[in-house]
C-alpha positions as CSV (number, residue, x, y, z in Angstrom):
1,X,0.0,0.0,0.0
2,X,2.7,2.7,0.7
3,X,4.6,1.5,-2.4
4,X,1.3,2.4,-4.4
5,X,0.7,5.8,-2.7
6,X,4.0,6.7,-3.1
7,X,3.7,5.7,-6.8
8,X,0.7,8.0,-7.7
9,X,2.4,10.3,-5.8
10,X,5.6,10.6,-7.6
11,X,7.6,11.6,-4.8
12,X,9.0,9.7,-1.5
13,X,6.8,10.5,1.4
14,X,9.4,10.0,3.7
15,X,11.2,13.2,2.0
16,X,7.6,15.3,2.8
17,X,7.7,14.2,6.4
18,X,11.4,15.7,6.8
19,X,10.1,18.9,4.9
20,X,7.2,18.6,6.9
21,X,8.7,18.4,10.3
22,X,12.0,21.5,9.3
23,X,9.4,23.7,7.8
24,X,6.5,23.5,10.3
25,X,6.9,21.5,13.2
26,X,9.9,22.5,15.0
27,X,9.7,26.2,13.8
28,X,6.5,25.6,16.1
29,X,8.5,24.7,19.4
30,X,10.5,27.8,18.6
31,X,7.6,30.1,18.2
32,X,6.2,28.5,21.6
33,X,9.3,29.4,23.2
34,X,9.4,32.5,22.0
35,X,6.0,33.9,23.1
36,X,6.8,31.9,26.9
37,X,9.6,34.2,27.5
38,X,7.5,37.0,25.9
39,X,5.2,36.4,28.5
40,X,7.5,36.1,31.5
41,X,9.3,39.2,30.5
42,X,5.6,41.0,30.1
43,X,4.9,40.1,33.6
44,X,7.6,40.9,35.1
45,X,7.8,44.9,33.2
46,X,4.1,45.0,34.6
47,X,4.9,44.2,37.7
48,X,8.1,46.1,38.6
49,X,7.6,49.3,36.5
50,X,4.1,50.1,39.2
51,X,6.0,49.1,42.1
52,X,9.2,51.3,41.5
53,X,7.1,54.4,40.8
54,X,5.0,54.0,43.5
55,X,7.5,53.0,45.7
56,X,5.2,51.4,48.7
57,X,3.8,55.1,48.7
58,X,0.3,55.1,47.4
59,X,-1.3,57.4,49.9
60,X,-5.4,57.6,50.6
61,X,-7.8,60.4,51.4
62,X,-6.2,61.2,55.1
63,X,-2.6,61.4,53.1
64,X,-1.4,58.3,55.2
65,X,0.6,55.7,52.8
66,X,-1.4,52.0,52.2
67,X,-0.6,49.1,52.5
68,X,1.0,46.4,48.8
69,X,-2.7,45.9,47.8
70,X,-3.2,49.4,47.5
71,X,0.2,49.8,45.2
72,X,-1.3,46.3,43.6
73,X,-5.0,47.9,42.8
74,X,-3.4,51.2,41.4
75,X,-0.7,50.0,39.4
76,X,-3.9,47.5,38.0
């Protein structure tokens, strides 16, 4: 059966699945890779980047500082 596909075919399937698996699949863990770290290094801008402005020093209506969820809920 293989022998006849690849005969209609005209080509070795064996040589598609090597294209198949340079061109699209491991390109694919790459790309995964990629957007992972993308995502790590996102978090941790929008995480830092609040903090250091605010600086623990988010202050309420009496002018007293709060408290992290404050710093957390403004820099959201």
């Amino acid at each position: 059966m293989y022998a006849e596909e690849e005969k209609s075919l005209r080509y070795n399937i064996s040589d598609y699945y090597m294209f198949n698996k340079h061109k699209y699949q491991l390109p694919l863990v790459y790309r995964t890779l990629v957007w992972e770290v993308l995502a790590v290094i996102s978090g941790i801008v929008c995480f830092y980047i609040p903090f250091g402005v605010y600086n623990y020093g988010v202050a309420n209506s009496s002018g007293r500082t709060e408290d992290l969820f404050s710093t957390y809920f403004a820099s959201y």
